[in-house]
C-alpha positions as CSV (number, residue, x, y, z in Angstrom):
1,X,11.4,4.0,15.2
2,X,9.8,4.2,18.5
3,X,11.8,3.4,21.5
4,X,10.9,0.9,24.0
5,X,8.2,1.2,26.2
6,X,7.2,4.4,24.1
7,X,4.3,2.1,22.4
8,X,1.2,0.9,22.6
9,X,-0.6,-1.8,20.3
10,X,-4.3,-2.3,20.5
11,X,-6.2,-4.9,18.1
12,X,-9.3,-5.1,18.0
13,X,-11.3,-8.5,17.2
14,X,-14.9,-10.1,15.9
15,X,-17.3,-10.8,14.0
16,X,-18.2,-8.4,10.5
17,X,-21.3,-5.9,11.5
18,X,-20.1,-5.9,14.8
19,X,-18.5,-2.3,14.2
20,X,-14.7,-4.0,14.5
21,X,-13.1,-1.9,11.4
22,X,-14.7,1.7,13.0
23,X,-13.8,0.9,16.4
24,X,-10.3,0.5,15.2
25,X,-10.6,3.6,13.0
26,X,-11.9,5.9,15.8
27,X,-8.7,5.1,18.3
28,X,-6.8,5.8,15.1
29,X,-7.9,9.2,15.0
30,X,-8.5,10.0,18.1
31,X,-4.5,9.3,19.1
32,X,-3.4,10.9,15.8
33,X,-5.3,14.1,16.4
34,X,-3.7,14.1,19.9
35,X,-0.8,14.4,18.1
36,X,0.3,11.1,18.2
37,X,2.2,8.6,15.7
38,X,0.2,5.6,14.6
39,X,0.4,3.1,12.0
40,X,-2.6,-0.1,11.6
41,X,-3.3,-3.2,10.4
42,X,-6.9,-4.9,9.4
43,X,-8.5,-7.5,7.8
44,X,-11.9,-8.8,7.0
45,X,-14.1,-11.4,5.2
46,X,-14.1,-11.3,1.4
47,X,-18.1,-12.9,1.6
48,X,-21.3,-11.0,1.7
49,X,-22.2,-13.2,4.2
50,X,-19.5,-11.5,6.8
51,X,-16.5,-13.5,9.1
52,X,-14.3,-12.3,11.2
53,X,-12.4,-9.1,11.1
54,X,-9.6,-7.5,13.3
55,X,-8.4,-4.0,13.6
56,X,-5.0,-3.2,14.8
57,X,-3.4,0.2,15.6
58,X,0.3,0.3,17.2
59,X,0.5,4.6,18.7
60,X,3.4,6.2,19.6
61,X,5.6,9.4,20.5
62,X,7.8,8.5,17.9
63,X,7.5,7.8,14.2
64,X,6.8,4.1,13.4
65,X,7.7,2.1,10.9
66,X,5.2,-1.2,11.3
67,X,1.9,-1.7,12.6
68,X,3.5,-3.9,15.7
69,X,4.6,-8.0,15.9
70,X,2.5,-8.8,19.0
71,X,0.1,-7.1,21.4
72,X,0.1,-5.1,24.3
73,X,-4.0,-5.3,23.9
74,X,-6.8,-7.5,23.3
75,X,-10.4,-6.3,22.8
76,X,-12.4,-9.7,21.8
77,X,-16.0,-9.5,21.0
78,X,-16.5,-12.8,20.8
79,X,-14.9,-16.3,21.6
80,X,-13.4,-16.9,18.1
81,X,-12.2,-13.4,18.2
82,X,-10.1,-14.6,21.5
83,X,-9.1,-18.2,19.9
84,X,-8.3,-16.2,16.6
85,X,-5.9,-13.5,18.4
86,X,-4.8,-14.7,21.6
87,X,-1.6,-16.3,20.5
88,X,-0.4,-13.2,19.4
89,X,-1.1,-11.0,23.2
90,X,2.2,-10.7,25.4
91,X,2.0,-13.0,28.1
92,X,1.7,-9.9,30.3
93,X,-0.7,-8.5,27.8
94,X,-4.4,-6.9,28.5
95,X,-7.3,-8.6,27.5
96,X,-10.6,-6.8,27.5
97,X,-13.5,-9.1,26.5
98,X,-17.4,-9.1,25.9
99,X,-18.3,-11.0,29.1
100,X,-22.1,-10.9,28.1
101,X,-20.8,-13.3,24.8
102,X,-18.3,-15.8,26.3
103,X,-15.8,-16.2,29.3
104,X,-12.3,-17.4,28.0
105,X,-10.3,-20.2,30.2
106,X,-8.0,-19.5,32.9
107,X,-4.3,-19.8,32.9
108,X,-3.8,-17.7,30.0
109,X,-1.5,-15.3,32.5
110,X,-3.1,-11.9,30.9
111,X,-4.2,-9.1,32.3
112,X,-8.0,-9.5,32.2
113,X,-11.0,-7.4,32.0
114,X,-14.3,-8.6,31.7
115,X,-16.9,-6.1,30.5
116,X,-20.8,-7.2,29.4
117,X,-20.5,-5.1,26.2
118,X,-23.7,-6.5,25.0
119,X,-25.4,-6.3,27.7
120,X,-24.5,-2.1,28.7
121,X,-25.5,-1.6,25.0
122,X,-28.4,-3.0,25.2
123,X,-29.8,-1.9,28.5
124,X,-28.1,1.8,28.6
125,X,-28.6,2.5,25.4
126,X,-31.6,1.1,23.5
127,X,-29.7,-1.0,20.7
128,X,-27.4,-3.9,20.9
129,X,-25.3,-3.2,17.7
130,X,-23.6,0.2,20.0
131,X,-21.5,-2.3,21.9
132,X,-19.1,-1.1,19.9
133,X,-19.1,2.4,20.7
134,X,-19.3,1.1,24.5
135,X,-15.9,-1.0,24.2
136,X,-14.3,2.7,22.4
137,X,-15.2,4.3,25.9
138,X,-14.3,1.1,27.9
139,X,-10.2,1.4,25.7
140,X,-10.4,5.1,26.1
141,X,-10.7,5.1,29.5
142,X,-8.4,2.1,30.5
143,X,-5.7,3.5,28.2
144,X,-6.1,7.0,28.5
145,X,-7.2,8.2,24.8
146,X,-8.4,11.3,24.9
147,X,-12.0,11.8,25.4
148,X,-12.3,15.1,23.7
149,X,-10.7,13.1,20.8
150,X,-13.1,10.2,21.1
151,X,-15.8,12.7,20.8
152,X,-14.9,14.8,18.1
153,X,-13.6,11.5,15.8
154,X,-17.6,10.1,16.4
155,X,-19.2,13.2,15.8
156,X,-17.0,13.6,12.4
157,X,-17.6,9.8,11.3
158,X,-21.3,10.0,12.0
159,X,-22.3,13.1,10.6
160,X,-24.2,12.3,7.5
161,X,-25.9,10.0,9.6
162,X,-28.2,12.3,11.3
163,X,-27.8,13.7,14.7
164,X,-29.7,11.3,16.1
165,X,-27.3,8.8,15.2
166,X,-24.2,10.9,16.5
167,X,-25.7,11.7,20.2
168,X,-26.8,7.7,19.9
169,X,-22.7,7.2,19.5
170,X,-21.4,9.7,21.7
171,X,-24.0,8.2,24.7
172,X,-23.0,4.7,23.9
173,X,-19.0,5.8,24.3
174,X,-20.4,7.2,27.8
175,X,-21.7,4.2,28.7
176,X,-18.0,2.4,28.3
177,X,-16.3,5.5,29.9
178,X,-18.4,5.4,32.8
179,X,-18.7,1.7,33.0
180,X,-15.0,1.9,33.8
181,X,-14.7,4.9,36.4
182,X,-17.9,2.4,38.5
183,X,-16.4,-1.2,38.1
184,X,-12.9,-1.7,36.9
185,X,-10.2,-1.3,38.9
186,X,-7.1,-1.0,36.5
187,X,-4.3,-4.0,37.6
188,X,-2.3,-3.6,34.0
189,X,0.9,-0.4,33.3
190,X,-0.1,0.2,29.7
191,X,-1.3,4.1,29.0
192,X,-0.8,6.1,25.9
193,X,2.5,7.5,25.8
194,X,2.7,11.3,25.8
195,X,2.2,13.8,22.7
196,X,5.1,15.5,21.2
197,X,3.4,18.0,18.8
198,X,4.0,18.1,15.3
199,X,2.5,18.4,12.3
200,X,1.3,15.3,10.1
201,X,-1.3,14.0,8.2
202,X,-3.0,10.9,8.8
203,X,-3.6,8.6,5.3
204,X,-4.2,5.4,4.1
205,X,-2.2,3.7,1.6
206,X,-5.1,3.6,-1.0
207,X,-5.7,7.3,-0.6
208,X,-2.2,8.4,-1.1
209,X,-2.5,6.8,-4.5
210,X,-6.1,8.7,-5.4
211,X,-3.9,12.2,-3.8
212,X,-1.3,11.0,-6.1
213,X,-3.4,10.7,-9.4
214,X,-4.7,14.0,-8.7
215,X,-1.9,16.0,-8.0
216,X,0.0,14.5,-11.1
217,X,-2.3,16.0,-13.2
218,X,-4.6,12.8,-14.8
219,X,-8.0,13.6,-15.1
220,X,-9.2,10.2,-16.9
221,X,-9.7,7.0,-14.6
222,X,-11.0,3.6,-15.7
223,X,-11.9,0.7,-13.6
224,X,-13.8,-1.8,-12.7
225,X,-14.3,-2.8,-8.7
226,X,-11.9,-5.3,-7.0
227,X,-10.9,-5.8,-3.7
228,X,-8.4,-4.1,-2.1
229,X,-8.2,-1.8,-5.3
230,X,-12.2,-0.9,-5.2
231,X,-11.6,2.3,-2.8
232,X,-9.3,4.0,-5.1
233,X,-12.1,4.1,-7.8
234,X,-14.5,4.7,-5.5
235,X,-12.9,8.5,-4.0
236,X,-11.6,9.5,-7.8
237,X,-15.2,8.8,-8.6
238,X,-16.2,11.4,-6.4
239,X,-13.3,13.8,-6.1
240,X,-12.0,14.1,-10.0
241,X,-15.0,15.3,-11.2
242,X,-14.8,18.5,-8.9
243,X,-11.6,19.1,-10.7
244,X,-12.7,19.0,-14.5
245,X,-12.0,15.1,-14.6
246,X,-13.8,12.2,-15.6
247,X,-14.1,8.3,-13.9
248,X,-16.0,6.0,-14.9
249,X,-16.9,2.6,-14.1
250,X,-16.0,0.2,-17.2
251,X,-17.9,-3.1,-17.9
252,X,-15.0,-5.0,-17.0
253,X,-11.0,-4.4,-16.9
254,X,-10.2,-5.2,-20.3
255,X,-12.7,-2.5,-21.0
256,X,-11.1,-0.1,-18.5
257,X,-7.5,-0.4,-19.8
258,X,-9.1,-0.1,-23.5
259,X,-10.7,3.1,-22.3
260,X,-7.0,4.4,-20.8
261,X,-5.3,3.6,-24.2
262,X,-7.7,5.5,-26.0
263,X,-7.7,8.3,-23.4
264,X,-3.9,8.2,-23.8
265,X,-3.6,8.5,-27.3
266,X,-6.2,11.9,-27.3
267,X,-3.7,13.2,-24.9
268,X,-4.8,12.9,-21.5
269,X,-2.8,11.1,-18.4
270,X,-4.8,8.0,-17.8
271,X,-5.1,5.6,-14.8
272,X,-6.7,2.2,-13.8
273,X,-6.4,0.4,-10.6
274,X,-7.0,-3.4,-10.3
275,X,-5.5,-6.4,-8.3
276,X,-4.4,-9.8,-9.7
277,X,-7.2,-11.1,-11.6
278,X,-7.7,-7.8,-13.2
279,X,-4.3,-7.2,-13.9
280,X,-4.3,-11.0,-15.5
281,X,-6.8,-9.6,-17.7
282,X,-4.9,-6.0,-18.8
283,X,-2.0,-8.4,-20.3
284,X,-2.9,-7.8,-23.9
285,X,-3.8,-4.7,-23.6
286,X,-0.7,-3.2,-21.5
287,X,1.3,-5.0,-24.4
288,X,-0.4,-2.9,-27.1
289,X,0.6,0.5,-25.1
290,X,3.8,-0.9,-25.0
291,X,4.1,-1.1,-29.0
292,X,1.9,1.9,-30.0
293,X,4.5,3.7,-27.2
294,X,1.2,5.4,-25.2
295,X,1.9,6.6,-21.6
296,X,-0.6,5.0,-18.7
297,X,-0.6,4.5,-15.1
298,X,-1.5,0.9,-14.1
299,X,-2.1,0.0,-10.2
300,X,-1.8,-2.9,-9.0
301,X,-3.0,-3.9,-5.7
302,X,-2.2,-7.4,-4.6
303,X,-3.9,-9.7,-2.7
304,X,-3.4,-13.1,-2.2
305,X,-3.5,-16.4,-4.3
306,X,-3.9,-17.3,-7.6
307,X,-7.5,-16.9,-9.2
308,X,-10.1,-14.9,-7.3
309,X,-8.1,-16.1,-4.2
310,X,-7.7,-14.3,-1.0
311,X,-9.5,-10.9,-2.1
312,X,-8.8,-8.8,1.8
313,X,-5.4,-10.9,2.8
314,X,-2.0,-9.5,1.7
315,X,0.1,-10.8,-0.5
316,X,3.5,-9.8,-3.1
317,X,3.0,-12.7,-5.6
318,X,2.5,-10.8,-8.2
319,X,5.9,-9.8,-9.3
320,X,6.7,-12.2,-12.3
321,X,3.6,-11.3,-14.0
322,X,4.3,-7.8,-13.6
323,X,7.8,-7.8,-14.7
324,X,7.4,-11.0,-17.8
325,X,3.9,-11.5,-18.5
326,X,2.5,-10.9,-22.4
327,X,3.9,-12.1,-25.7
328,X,6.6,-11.2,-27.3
329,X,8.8,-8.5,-25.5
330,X,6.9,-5.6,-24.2
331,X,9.1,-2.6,-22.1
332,X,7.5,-1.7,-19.4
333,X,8.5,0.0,-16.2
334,X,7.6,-1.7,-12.5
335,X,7.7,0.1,-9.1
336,X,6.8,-0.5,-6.1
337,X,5.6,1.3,-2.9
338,X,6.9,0.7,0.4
339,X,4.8,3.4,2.6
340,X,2.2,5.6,2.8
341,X,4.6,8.4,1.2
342,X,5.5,6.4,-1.2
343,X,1.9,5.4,-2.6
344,X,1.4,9.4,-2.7
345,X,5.0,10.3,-4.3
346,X,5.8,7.0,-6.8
347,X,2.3,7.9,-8.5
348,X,3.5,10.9,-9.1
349,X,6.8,9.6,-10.3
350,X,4.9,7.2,-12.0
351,X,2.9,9.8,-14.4
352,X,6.4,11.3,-15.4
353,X,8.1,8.5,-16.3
354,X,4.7,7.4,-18.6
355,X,4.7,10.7,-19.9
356,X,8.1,11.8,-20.6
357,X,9.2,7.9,-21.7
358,X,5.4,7.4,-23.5
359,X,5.0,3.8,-21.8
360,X,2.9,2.0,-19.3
361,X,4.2,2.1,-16.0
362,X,2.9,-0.4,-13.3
363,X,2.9,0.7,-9.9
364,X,2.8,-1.8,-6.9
365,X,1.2,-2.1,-3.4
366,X,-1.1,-4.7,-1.4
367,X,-3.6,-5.2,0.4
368,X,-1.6,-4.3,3.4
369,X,0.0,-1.3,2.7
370,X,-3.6,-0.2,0.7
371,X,-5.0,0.2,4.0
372,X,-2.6,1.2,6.7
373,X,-3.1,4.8,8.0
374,X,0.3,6.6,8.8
375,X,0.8,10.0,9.9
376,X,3.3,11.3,6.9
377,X,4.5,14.7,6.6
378,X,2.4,17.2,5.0
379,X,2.5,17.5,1.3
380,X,3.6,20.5,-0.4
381,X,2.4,20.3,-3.4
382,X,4.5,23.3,-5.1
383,X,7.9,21.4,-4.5
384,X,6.0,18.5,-7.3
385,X,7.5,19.1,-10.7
386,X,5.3,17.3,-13.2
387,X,6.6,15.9,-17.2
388,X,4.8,17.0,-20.1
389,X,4.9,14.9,-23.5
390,X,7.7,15.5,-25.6
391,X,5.5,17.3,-28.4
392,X,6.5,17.9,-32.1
393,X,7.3,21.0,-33.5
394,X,5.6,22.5,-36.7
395,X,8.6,22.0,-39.3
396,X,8.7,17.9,-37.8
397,X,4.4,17.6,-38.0
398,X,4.9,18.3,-42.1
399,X,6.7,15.2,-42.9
400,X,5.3,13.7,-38.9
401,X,7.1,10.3,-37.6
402,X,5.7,9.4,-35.0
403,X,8.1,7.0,-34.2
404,X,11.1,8.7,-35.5
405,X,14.1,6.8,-33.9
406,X,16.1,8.7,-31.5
407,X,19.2,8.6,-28.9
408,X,16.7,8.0,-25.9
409,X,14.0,6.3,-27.5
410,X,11.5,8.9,-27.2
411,X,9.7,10.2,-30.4
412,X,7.8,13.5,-30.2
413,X,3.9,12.5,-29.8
414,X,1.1,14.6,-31.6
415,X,-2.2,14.6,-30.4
416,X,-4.6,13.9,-33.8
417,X,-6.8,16.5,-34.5
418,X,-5.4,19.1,-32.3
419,X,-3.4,21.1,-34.5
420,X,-3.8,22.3,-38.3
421,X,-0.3,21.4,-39.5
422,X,-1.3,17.9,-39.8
423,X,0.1,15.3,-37.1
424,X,-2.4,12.3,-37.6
425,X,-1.0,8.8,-37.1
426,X,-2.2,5.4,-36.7
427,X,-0.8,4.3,-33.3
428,X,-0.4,0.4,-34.4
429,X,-0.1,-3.0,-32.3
430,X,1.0,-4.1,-35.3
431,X,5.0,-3.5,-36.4
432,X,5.5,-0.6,-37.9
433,X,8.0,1.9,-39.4
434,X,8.7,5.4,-38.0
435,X,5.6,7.1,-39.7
436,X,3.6,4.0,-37.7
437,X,2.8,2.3,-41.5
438,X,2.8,-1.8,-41.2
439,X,6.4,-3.0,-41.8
440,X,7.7,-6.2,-41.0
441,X,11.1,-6.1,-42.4
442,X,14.0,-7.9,-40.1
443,X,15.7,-4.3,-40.1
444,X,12.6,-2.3,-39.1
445,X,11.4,-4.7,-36.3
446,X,15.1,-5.5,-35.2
447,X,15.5,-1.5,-34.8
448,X,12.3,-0.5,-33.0
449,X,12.6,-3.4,-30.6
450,X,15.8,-1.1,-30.0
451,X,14.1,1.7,-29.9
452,X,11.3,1.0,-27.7
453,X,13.7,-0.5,-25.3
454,X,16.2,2.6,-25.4
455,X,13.3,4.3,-23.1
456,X,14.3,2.1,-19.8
457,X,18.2,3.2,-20.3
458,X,17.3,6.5,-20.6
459,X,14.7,6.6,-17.7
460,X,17.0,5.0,-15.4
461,X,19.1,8.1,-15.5
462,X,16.2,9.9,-14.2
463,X,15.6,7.9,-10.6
464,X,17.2,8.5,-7.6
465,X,19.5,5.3,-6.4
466,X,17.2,2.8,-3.8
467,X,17.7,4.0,-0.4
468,X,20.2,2.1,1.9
469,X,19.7,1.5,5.6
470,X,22.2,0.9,7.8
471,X,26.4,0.7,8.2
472,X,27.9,0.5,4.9
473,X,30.9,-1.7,6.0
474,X,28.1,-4.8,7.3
475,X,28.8,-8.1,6.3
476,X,25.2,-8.8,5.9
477,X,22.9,-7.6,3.7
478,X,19.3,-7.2,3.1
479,X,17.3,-6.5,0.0
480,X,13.5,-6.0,0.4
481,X,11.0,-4.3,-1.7
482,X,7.2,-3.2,-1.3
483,X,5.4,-3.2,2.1
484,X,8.0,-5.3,3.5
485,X,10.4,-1.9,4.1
486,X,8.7,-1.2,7.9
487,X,9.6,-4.4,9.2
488,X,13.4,-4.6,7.6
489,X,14.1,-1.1,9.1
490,X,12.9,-2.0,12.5
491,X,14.7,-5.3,12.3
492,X,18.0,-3.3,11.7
493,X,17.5,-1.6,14.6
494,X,16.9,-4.6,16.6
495,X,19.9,-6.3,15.4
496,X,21.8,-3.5,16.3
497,X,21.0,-3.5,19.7
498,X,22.6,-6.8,19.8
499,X,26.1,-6.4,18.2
500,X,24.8,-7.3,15.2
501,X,26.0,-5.5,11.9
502,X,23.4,-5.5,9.0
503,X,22.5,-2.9,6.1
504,X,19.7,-3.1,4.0
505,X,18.8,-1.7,0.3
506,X,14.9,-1.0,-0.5
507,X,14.3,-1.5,-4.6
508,X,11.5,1.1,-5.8
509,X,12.2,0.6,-9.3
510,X,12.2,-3.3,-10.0
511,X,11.9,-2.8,-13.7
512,X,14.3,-2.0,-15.3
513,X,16.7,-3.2,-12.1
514,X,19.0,-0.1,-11.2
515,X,22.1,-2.0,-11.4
516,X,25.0,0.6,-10.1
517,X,23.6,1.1,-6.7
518,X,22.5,-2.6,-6.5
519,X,26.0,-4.3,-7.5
520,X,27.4,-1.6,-5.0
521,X,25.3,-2.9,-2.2
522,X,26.3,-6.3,-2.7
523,X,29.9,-5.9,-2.9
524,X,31.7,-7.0,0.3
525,X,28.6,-8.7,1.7
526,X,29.0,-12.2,3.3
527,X,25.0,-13.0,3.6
528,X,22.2,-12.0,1.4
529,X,18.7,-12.1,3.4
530,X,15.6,-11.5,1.0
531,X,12.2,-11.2,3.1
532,X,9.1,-11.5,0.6
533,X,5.3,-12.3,1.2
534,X,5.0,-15.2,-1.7
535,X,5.9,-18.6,-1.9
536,X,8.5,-19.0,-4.1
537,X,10.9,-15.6,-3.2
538,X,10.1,-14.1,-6.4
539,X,12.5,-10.7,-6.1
540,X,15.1,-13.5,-4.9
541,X,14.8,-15.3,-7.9
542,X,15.3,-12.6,-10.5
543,X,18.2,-11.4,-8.4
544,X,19.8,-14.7,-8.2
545,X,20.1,-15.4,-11.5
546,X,21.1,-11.2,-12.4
547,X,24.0,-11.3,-9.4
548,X,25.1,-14.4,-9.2
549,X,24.3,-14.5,-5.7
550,X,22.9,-17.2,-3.2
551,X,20.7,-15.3,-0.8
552,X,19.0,-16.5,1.8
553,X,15.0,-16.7,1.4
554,X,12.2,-15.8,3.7
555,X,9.3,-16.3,2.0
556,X,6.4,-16.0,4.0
557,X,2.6,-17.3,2.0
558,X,0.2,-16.4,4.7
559,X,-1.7,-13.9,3.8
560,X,-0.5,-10.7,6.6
561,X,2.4,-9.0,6.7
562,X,5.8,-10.5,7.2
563,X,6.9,-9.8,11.2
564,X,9.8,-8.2,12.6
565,X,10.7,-11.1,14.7
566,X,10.9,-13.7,11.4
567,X,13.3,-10.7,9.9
568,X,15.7,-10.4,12.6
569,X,15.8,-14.4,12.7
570,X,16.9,-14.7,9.6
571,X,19.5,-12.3,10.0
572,X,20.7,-13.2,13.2
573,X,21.6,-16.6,11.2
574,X,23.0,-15.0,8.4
575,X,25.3,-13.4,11.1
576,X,26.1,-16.7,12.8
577,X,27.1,-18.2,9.5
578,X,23.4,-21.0,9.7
């Protein structure tokens, strides 16, 4: 966590087209390759027609752990970019502003700069839509980023564009630089904070989970495009292929899940990434891998809202359809990620437990955590241990169950075709016995139902208990899961600076619920807080009628991240006894 004063958040604000997400992108890298931490934030329109979008990056000497509650710095490119973002500046805050688009009242108390953004891009460098670039050398210079940085980070981004289009950039950040060095005379105490070096790399959420597929080994990807999943598809689509693999594009998600299943059952790992309304539309088909016992990787990227509803906001209502949805009683396995690490390392777990358990495995994330960079610690891909398929030997493929019962639950699967000693099933939706032939005797479907469920028993064995944060003798407790992690931690650490004694317990695996560590946890705690981006506390539910417990609920239905500040809140009331 970084200590105080050791920070610096920057969002940036206006309209789509106006360069808003690459400005933000460009300080990004230009503080990480300065060896700085940094963690971001952004949103923008789901319509073709465009809306507003904001960038935000929080930097630091220190690791972080959120993207920031409120902002040291305002770059606004436009008045609903101010009326939008203002609320959340510090009262002794910076605002930077586009004074060739709009002059924002007086009596604000911030720190102000006006700069004609417009106007210098227009006049100093040919073309209006560089103001961009111009407000990257205005921040750098203001804040201290490193030029060289700047440079280097436009010159990478710009490339394929033509040189032309790079020296355009790189004259455009110029114009801001030197803009500053003629005109502004800084009145505001907010720099970068000084490197420490070390060594990280700097990922997004959504390209953890691509590294993630890869390194686990799958080499067959189905999908269809949907927002904030579509980016996953779109890098496999171009990176898998170099590696022997195969994406493709299906007609719709049914069709791409369909694809996995059959992809699964030829003996290849197999992934698909969706959000809600794609994931509503796997149900069926995530059921059938569930009873034909066929190992895939399902992401799920949420966004917000029931139906097609907020497509770029963030969001974890998705939970009870992940955990209950389909007919009948389908085992599956749920987990979700909580960092940029994680999005890399639970795909990876994810593949094994498919694989070694032969079920589908649902991994979670949002739209949040799908695209926050983070600097994480480089991977070493030798330490990765990857599961193979329990295969069958030749004396069990002459007389070949493929569903033969067993202590774990785990039947040895043969891949049809592959080998000469016979192993050729029919891997049925329907009931079946253990050679996979129809049966719907009460014994057979009583016992299977056993079977298939012995898998989640025996796969908890496998995972590591949740981590725990905090002193293990607090009174109050609390239990997050997903994105949510960042702001808990930091809350701790807040609370702690005032007296206030808290621990909290992040759930990875929310299906099947690791009970040992979780009953521990609750065991001499007073207050129960649950912090969850949905409406109805959804993780709060299931655990309220597991436990027994009464917790208390902060269920934030927004769309954006849950803050710091509403975290601390709720435990500083749990403390007080409110």
């Amino acid at each position: 966590m970084a200590q105080k004063g050791k920070d610096l958040v920057i969002r940036v604000g206006g309209e789509s087209g106006e360069g808003v997400i690459s400005t933000g992108e460009l300080i990004t890298k230009a503080a990480a390759q300065a060896s700085l931490h940094v963690s971001t934030f952004r949103t923008f329109p789901a319509e073709i027609k465009g809306g507003p979008a904001m960038f935000q990056v929080r930097i630091s000497d220190l690791p972080l752990l959120t993207h920031g509650d409120f902002l040291d710095v305002l770059m606004a490119f436009n008045q609903e970019a101010f009326d939008r973002h203002n609320s959340e500046l510090k009262k002794d805050g910076v605002l930077v502003y586009d004074a060739s688009a709009f002059t924002p009242p007086d009596g604000d108390g911030f720190i102000r700069y006006a700069v004609p953004l417009t106007d210098l891009a227009k006049k100093e460098v040919g073309r209006a839509q560089s103001k961009n670039m111009v407000a990257l050398g205005v921040l750098g210079h203001l804040f201290e980023l490193p030029y060289k940085a700047l440079e280097e980070a436009i010159a990478k981004r710009f490339q394929a564009k033509g040189q032309k289009i790079v020296e355009s950039n790189l004259n455009a950040l110029k114009v801001g630089y030197d803009y500053v060095t003629r005109e502004v005379q800084k009145r505001d105490p907010f720099k970068l904070p000084e490197a420490v070096r070390h060594e990280r790399m700097v990922i997004a959420g959504n390209q953890a989970i691509t590294l993630g597929v890869m390194a686990a080994g799958c080499r067959f990807v189905t999908g269809y495009p949907i927002t904030p999943a579509s980016d996953i598809l779109e890098e496999l689509a171009e990176e898998l292929p170099k590696f022997g693999g195969t994406a493709i594009q299906a007609e719709d998600e049914m069709a791409a899940l369909a694809a996995c299943i059959g992809a699964s059952f030829a003996g290849q790992k197999a992934f698909t990434c969706t959000s809600g309304p794609g994931f509503s539309l796997m149900t069926e088909l995530y059921n059938l891998a569930s009873m034909a016992e066929l190992p895939l990787v399902i992401a799920d990227i949420q966004r917000a809202g029931p139906s097609t509803g907020m497509p770029t906001k963030a969001e974890q209502s998705d939970l009870f359809h992940a955990l209950f949805s389909g007919h009948g009683e389908a085992p599956r396995v749920v987990l979700a990620t909580a960092n940029v690490a994680d999005c890399f390392y639970l795909t990876v777990l994810a593949f094994n437990i498919a694989e070694k358990y032969q079920l589908p495995v649902i991994l979670m994330s949002d739209q949040a955590l799908s695209s926050r960079a983070e600097g994480i610690e480089p991977i070493d891909l030798s330490k990765l241990k990857l599961e193979k398929r329990l295969n069958p030997t030749p004396e069990q493929l002459q007389d070949y169950k493929r569903y033969a019962f067993s202590e774990t639950g785990v039947s040895p699967m043969a891949i049809p075709g592959e080998s000469g000693l016979g192993g050729v099933y029919c891997a049925r939706g329907i009931e079946h016995d253990e050679y996979g032939v129809p049966n719907y005797e009460p014994a057979t479907h009583r016992e299977m139902t056993r079977k298939r469920f012995r898998k989640l028993e025996a796969m908890l064995k496998d995972m590591p208990p949740p981590p725990v944060y905090g002193p293990a003798d607090a009174a109050v407790g609390v239990i997050g899961w997903g994105s949510t992690e960042g702001a808990i931690r930091e809350a701790l650490g807040k609370a702690a600076e005032k007296g206030i004694k808290v621990a909290a317990l992040q759930l990875r695996v929310l299906n099947p619920l690791q009970d040992e560590p979780i009953r521990a946890f609750l065991k001499g705690k007073k207050r129960i807080v649950i912090p969850e981006m949905n409406y109805n506390g959804q993780l709060a539910h299931i655990l309220r009628a597991r436990y027994l417990i009464d917790p208390i609920q902060l269920d934030v239905c927004e769309g954006r991240p849950i803050k710091v500040v509403e975290i601390l809140q709720a435990i500083e009331e749990a403390a007080h006894g409110h």
